[in-house]
N, C-alpha and C positions, 0 to 999 in steps of 0.2 A: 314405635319406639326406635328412636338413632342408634347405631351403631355403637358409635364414639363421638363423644362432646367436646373431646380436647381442644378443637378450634373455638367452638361455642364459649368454652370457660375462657381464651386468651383473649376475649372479644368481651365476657361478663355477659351473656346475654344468655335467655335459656335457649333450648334445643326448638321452641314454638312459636323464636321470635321470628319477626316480619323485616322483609327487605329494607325497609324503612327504619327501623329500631337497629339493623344489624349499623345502618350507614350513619346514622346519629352516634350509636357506640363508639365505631369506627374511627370520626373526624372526631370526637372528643379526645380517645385514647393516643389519635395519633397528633394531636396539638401537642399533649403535654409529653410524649415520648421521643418528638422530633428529633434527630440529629441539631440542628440548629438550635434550639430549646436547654439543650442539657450539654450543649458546647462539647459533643462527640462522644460525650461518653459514654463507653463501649458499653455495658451491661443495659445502657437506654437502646444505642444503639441497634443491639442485637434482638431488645423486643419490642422492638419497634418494626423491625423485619417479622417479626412473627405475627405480629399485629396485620401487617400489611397481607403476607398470607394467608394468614385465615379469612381478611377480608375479601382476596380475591376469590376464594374458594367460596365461601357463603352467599354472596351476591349474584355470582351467577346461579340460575334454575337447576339445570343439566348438573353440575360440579357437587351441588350439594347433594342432591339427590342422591350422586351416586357413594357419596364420604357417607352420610345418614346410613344407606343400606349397607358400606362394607367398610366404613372407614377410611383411615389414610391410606391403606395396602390399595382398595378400588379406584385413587385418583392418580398413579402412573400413568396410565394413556389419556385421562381426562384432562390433566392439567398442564400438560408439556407443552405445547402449544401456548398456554398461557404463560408459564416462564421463561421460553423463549423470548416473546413479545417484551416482555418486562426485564429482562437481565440487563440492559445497558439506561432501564432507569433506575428508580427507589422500589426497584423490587425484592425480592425475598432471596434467601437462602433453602437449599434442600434442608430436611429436619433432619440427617443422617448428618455425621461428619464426615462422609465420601460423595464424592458427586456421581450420581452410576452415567452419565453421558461421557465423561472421560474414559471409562472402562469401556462402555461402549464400542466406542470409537477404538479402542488401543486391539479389544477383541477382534472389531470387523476389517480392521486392517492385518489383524494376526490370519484371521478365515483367506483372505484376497491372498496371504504369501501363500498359503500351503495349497488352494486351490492352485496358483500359477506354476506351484514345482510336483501338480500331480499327486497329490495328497489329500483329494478333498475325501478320500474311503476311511483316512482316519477318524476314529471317534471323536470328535472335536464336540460334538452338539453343535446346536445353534447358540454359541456363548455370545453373542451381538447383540441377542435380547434377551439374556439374561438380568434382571435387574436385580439393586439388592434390595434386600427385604430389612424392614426396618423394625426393631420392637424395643420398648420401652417397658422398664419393668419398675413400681416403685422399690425401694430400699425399706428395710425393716428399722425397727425400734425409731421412731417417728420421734421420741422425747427424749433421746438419748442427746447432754448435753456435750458440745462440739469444744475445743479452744481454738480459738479465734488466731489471726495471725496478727505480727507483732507490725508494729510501725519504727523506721528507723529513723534516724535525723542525726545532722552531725551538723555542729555547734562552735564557730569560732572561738576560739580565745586566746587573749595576752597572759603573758607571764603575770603581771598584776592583778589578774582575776584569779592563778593559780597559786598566787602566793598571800594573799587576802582572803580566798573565799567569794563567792558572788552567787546573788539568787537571778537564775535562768528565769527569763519570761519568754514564752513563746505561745505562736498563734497556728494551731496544725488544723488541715480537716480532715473532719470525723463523722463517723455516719454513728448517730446517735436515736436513741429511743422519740417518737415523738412524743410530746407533752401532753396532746390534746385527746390523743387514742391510748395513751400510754403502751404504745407498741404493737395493738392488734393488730391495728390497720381499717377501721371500722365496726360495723357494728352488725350482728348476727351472720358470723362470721361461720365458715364452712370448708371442712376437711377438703383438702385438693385431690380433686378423683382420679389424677395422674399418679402424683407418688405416695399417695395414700397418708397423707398427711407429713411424710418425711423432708417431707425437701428437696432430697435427690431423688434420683432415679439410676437406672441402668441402664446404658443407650446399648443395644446390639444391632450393630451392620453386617449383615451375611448373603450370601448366595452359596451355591453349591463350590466357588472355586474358592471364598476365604471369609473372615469370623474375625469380627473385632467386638470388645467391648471394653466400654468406659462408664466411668461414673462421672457425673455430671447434675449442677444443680437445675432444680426442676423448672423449665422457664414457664408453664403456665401460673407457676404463683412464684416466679421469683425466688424460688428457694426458700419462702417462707411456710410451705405447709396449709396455708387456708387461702380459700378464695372466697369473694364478697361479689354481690350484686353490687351494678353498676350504683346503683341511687342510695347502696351503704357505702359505700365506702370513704373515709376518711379524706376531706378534703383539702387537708394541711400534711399531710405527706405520701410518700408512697409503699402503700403496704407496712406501715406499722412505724418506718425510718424516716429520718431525714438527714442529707450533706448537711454539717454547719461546722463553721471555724471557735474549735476551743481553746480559753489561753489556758496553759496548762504551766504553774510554776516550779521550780525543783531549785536546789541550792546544792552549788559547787563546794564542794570541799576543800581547806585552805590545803595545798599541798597536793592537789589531783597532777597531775600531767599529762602529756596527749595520748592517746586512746583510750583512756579511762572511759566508761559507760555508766550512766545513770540511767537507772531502768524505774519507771515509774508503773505500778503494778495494776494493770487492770486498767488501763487508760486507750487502749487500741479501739476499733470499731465496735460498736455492738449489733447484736442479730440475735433473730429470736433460737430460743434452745443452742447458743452460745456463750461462751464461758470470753470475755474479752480479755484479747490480747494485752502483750503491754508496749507504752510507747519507749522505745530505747534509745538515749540521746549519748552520744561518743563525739568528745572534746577534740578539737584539733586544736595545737596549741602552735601560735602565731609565732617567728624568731624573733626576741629583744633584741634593738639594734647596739647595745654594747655590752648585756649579760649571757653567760652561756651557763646553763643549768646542766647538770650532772648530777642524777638522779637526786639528792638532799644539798648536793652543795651548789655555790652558786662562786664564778669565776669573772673577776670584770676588771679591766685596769685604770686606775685614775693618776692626775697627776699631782705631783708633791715637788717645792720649794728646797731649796737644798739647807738652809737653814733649819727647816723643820724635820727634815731628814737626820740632819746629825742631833740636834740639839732636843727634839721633842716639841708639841705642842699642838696644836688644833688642827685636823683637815676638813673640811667641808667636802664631801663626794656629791655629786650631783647627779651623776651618771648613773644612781644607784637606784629599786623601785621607788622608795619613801625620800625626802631629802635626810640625809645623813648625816653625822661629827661626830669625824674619830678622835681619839686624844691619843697621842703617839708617847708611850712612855721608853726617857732614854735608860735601858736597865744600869743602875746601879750606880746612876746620879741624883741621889732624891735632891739635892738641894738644886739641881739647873731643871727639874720638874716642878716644883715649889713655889719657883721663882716664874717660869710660864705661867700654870694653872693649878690651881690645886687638885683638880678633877684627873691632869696627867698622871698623877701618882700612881692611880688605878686604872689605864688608859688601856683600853680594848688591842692595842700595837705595841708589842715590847722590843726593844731593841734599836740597834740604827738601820736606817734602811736603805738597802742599794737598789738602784734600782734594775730593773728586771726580777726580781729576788720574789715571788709573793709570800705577800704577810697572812696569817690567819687573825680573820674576827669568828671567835666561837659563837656562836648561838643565834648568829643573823643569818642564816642559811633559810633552806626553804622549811614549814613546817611539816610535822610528820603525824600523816594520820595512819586509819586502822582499818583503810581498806584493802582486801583482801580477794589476790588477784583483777584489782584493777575496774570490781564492778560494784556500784551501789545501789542499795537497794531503797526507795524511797516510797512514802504516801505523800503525794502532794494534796491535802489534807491536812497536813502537818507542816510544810515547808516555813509558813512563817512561824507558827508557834516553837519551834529549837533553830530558829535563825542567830535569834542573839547568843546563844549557847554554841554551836556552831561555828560561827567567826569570831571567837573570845582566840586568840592567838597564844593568852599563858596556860591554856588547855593543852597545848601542844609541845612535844618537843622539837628541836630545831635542827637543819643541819649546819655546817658554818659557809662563812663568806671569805673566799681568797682573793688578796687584792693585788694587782702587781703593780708598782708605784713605775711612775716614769719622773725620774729625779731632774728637774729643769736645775739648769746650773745658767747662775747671773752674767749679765755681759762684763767684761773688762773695764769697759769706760766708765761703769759705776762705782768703778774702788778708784782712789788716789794712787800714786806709786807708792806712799809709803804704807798705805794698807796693803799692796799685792805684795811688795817685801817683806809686810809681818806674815802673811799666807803663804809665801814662798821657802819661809823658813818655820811654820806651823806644822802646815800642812805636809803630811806624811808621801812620801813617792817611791812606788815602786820600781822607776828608770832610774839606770845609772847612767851618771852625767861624764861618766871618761871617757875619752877618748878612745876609738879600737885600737887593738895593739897588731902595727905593721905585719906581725908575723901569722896573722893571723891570714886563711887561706883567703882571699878577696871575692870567693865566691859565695860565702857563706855573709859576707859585710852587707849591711841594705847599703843600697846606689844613691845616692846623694837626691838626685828625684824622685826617689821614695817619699819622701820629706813633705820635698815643695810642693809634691804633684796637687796637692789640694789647693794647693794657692792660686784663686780665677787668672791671673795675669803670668802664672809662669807655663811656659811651652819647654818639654824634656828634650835633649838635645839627639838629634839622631846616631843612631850606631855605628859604629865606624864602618860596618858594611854594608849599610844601606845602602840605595841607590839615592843619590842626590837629586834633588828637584829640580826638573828641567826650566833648564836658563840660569841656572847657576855651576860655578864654576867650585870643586873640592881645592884646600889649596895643597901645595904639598908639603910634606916634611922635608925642611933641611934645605940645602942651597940647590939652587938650578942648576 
């Protein structure tokens, strides 16, 4: 009777098989576990090193012989040698999470100082070949169910999608149950003699100078608790799971904004005697290139006609999510509203408007939903059945929409003189047309190039203390 089977079991082969059966095992397990195979990844990776381990250790006469009679603790001196040889290929990893050859070596260079300054009567031991001892303990309650970890994702979006509503379609992967075993992983199936059907185990690394211990999932069954003969087990997946890509749908709330989180309940990885996570999706919300949102309200500026500015009547905003038409009511001229549109009377804009000034439109702001602190909670399951219910927009209340008008005023050449003369004496002016009065201090007067200076063709006259431009001549005041 062997000792310890734990290499036996990471190979599936029993304790009586033959060199031949170990090596079949072997090239099978190590096809479908390959690095290359599983594009690196790491949990194939890491047993697939232990595959490889156990392989070396089995194969050889001498190695096994001595694991059968005393286990892992009896193959320190037997297999070093062999892992030397193999470290700089697809060889294995120590089953400890310490390498004792590093200690080793850091010991027998610590022994070399104190010998060379006369020290070698200190009690030191022979710490150079102390190795550490390795023990594995399974963990208890073996069906106690675990929660799983969550899955994050962050999800672009435009302002359109936050002001509308929109249903998320995405495609994450997921290690899900398989179909065909419905998760056992095969058939006459059998408790793991490592961690006693738990999953974990208790990894302890010790010697006499230090004591670590971790908890860790079980790698001869993967963490899942049972182990199956080579010719049971489940040919369409591994151990009970399978990686596949699932669309997963959820719907945006009209009125979300960025870091909001959709958490979809119970959608993260599954594993056996675990409770799955959930997958959590958090909105990043893209900048509109002419809206700026402020928490419910929405800020944007378009431009306006200066006719429609004093007198009232239709805007077309285009720069706005949806296309838009405002109706600009002038207060308290219903007959020059009347005479525009009838619709003006009750025009979403009251007043006249100057421009830079913004106007409020009440109730076209962003909608306002009822979620609290920023996270929803969904069954996708349900996402389309209250979809329509959902982005119904009179469901909700709204913030508003401020607009700043930039008032375009008409060129000159499109009036007649006698039309800028009836404007000249209409039109109301805040400048007074007098002339300053001499007495006034001349430092406080604007300079006459004040004026013109916008004028492309006029140049300001230099100051009388300038320095003149060389090659010209200042002239003087008064007679030679």
């Amino acid at each position: 009777m062997v000792s310890d089977t734990h290499l036996y079991d990471i190979l599936a082969v029993g304790s009586s098989a033959t060199t031949e059966e170990i090596s079949r095992a072997y090239k099978k397990l190590a096809l479908k576990y390959h690095p290359d195979k599983n594009k690196h990844d790491p949990q194939s990776t890491e047993h697939f090193k232990e595959i490889t381990r156990a392989y070396e250790v089995l194969r050889d006469e001498k190695a096994r012989s001595v694991y059968d009679h005393y286990g892992e603790a009896g193959l320190d001196g037997t297999v070093a040698e062999a892992q030397k040889r193999n470290r700089n290929g697809c060889a294995f990893n120590p089953a400890g999470p310490f390498t004792a050859n590093i200690f080793t070596q850091m010991f027998s260079n610590l022994n070399d100082m104190l010998k060379s300054n006369d020290m070698s009567n200190f009690a030191f031991g022979n710490m150079a070949t102390d190795q550490f001892e390795h023990h594995v303990q399974s963990m208890t309650d073996p069906y106690k169910v675990r929660h799983g970890a969550d899955i994050f994702h962050t999800y672009d979006v435009t302002l359109e999608d936050l002001y509308f509503g929109k249903v998320v379609k995405l495609q994450l992967p997921r290690i899900s149950k398989c179909k065909h075993c419905q998760g056992i992983g095969g058939s006459n199936p059998k408790s793991c003699p490592s961690c006693e059907g738990s999953g974990r185990v208790m990894l302890t690394s010790s010697n006499k100078f230090y004591r670590s211990q971790e908890v860790s999932s079980c790698r001869v069954c993967d963490g899942t608790g049972t182990v199956f003969d080579i010719n049971d087990q489940c040919p369409h997946c591994n151990r009970g799971y399978v990686r596949e890509k699932k669309l997963l749908k959820a719907n945006i709330l009209p009125g979300s904004k960025g870091g909001d989180k959709i958490v979809l309940q119970g959608q993260a990885d599954e594993g056996r005697n675990t409770l799955p996570g959930d997958v959590i999706i958090q909105l990043r919300e893209q900048p509109h290139s002419s809206i700026v949102r402020r928490n419910n309200d929405l800020y944007l500026e378009s431009p306006i006609d200066l006719k429609t500015a004093l007198l009232g009547g239709t805007v077309n905003v285009d720069n706005f999510i949806q296309p838009l038409k405002l109706f600009v009511n002038v207060h308290g001229r219903t007959g020059i509203n009347d005479v525009i549109n009838e619709q003006v009377k009750d025009g979403e804009i009251v007043g006249t408007i100057n421009s830079g000034t913004p106007k409020l439109v009440t109730g076209l702001g962003m909608p306002i939903n009822d979620v609290i602190d920023g996270t929803y909670y969904q069954n996708p399951d349900e996402v389309e059945e209250f979809s329509s219910a959902v982005f119904d927009l009179s469901h909700y209340q709204r913030g508003n929409l401020f607009i700043k008008f930039d008032v375009r005023l008409p060129e000159t050449n499109s009036f007649s003189i006698d039309d800028l003369k009836m404007l000249s004496n209409i039109l109301p002016s805040e400048t007074s047309n007098e002339a300053p009065d001499d007495n006034v201090n001349r430092a406080q007067k604007p300079t006459l190039h004040a004026y013109l200076s916008n004028l492309p063709s006029y140049n300001p006259p230099s100051a009388p203390n300038q320095k003149a431009p060389q090659g010209t001549k200042r002239q003087r005041s008064g007679a030679s």
